[in-house]
C-alpha positions in Angstrom: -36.9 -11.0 26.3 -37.4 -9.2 23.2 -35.7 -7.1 21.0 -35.5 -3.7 20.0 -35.1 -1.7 17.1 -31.7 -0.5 15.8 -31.1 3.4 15.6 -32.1 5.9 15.5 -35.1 4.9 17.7 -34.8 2.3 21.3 -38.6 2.0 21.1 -41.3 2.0 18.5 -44.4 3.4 19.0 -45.7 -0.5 18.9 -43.8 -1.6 21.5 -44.9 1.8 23.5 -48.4 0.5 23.1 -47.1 -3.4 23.9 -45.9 -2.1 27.4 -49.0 -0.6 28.1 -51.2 -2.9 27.1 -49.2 -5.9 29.6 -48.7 -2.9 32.5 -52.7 -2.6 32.3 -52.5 -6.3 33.2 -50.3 -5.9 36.0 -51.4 -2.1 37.9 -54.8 -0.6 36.0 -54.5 1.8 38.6 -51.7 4.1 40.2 -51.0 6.5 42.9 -49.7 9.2 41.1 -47.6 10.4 37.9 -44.1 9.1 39.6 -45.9 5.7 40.2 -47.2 5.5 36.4 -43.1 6.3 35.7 -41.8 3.8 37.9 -44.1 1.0 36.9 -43.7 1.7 33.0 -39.7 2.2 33.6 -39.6 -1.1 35.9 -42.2 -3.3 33.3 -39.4 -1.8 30.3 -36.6 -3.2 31.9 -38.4 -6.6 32.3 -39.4 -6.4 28.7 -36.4 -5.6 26.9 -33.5 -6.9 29.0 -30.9 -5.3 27.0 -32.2 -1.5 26.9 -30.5 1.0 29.6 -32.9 2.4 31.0 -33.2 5.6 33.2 -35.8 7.6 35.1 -35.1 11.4 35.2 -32.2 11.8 32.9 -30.8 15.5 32.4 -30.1 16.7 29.4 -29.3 20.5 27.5 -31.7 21.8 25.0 -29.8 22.8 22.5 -32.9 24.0 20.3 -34.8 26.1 23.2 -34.8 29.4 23.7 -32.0 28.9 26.5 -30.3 26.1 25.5 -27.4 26.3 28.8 -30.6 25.6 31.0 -30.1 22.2 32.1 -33.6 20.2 32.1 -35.0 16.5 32.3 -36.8 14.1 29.9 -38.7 11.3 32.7 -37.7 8.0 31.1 -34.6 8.0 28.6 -33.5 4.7 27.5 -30.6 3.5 24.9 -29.5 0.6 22.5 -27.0 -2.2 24.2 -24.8 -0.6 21.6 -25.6 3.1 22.1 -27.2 3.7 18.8 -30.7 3.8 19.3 -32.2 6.2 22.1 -35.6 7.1 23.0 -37.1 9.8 25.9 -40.4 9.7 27.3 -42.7 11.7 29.0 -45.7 11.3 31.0 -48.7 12.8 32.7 -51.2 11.2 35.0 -54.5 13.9 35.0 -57.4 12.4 37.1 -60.8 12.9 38.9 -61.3 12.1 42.0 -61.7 7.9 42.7 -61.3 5.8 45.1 -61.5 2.0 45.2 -60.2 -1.2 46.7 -57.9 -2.9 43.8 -56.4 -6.5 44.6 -56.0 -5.8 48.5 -54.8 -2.2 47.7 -56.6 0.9 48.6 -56.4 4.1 46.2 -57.9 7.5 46.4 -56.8 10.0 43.2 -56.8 13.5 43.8 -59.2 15.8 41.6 -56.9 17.1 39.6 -59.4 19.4 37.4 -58.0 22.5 35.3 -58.1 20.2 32.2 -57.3 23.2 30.1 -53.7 23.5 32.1 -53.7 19.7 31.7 -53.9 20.4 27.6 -51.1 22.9 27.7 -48.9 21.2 29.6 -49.3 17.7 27.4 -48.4 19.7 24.3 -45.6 21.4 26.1 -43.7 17.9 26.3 -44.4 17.3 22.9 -43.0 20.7 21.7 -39.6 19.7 24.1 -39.4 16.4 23.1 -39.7 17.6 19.8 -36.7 19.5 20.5 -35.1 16.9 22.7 -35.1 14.4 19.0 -33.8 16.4 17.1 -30.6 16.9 18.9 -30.2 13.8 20.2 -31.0 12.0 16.8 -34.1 9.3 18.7 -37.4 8.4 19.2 -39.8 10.7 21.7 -43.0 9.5 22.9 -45.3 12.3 25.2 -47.9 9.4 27.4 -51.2 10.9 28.8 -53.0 8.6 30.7 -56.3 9.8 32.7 -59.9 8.6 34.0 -61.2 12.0 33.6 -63.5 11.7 29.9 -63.0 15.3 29.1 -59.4 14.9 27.2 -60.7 12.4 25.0 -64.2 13.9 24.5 -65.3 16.7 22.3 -66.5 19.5 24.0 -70.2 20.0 24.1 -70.4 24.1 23.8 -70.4 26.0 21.3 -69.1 28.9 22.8 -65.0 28.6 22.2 -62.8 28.4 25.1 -59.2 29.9 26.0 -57.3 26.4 25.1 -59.1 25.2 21.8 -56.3 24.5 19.9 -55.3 22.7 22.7 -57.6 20.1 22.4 -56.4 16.3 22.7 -59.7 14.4 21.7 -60.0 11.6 19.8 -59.0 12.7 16.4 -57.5 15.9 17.1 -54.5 16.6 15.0 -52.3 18.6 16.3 -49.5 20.9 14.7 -48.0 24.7 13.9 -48.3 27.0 16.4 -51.0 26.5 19.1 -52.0 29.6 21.1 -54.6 30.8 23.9 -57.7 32.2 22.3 -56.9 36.1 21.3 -53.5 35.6 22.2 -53.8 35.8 26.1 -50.8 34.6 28.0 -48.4 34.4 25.3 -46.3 31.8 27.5 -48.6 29.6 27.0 -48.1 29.8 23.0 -46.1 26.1 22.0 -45.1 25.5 18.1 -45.3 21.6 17.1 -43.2 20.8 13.9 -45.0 17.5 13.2 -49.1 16.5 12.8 -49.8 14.2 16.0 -53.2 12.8 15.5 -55.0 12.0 18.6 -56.1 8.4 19.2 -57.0 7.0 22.2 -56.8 3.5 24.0 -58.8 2.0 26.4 -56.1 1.2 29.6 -58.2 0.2 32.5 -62.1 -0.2 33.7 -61.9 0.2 37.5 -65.7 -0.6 37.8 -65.2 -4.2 38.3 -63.0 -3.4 41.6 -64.6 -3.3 45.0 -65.9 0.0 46.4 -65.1 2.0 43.1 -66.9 5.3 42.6 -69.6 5.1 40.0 -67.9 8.2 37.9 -63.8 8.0 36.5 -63.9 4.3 36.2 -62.4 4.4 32.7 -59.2 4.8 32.6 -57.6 5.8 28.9 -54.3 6.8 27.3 -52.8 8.6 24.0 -49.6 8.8 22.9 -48.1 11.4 20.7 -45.1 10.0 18.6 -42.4 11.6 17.5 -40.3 9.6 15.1 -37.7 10.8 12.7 
């Protein structure tokens, strides 16, 4: 058992990394984005034996544009005595792989449209941005993938519709991030705090039998929001 951190925060962004780092140990691989939840909610409650902890927990925006629309964080865990909460959000983006890990067989979907993949990675941040500063905790946004392009720089020169939606390795990201010349103005999301990008090696899936020669490396990144 270990402990945690009194308010305003359940979870540091060191013991974020902790957890991943031993989960990496036990599943380097998963089915899907509800899998990668379950596992990482399952290995927290192991960890920290005193932390509440809950997958899918509803909650009103206060700060968004329609604050009565009733919406979700994916993890959300809380203090033994109720001081110190922190949300979580993740997203599982991969290429297609398949392999045989310890007696278990996996084939990931080709997710591709890593531009959407971006967008949608800064639109947790934005809303758990939100999500802290009404409910007064920590926020952690978790993008885990085998696909190289999030975490590599992009080799033309030409710019592309989501470049200040890129998440590579030393990317900072903050203000307001649009699509190039303003197209799709939904996709516009304004981050109050600089999140630099740095990514961690999670998983090599090369050693496993049968594993496909390409999306062997699984990484993540973790954008911290901590008042």
């Amino acid at each position: 058992m270990e402990t945690v951190p009194t308010a305003p925060g359940a979870l540091t962004l060191d013991q974020v990394h902790a957890v991943m780092s031993e989960l990496s140990n036990k599943r380097p691989v998963f089915h899907s984005e509800a899998d990668f939840q379950h596992a990482f909610a399952q290995l927290l409650a192991e960890k920290f034996t005193g932390l509440d902890v809950r997958l899918e927990m509803p909650y009103r925006a206060i700060g968004s544009p329609a604050p009565n629309l009733r919406t979700v964080v994916d993890l959300y865990c809380r203090e033994p005595a109720g001081e110190g909460v922190t949300a979580i959000e993740f997203k599982y983006r991969t290429r297609e792989w398949h392999g045989n890990v310890p007696g278990e067989k996996f084939r990931l979907l080709d997710h591709s449209a890593t531009d959407l993949g971006r967008r949608d990675f800064v639109h947790d941040i934005e809303r758990l941005e939100r999500w802290s500063q009404d409910a007064g905790g920590t926020a952690f946004a978790i993008l885990l993938t085998n696909d190289d392009a999030y975490w590599s720089a992009p080799n033309g020169r030409l710019p592309t519709n989501d470049a200040a939606f890129r998440i590579h390795e030393g990317v900072t990201l903050f203000g307001e991030l649009r699509w190039a010349k303003n197209l799709y103005p939904e996709n516009a999301h304004t981050l109050t705090g600089h999140f630099v990008m740095a990514w961690k090696d999670y998983s090599d899936l090369s050693v496993y039998e049968e594993a496909r020669s390409k999306g062997n490396q699984l990484r993540y990144v973790v954008a911290a929001v901590e008042r």
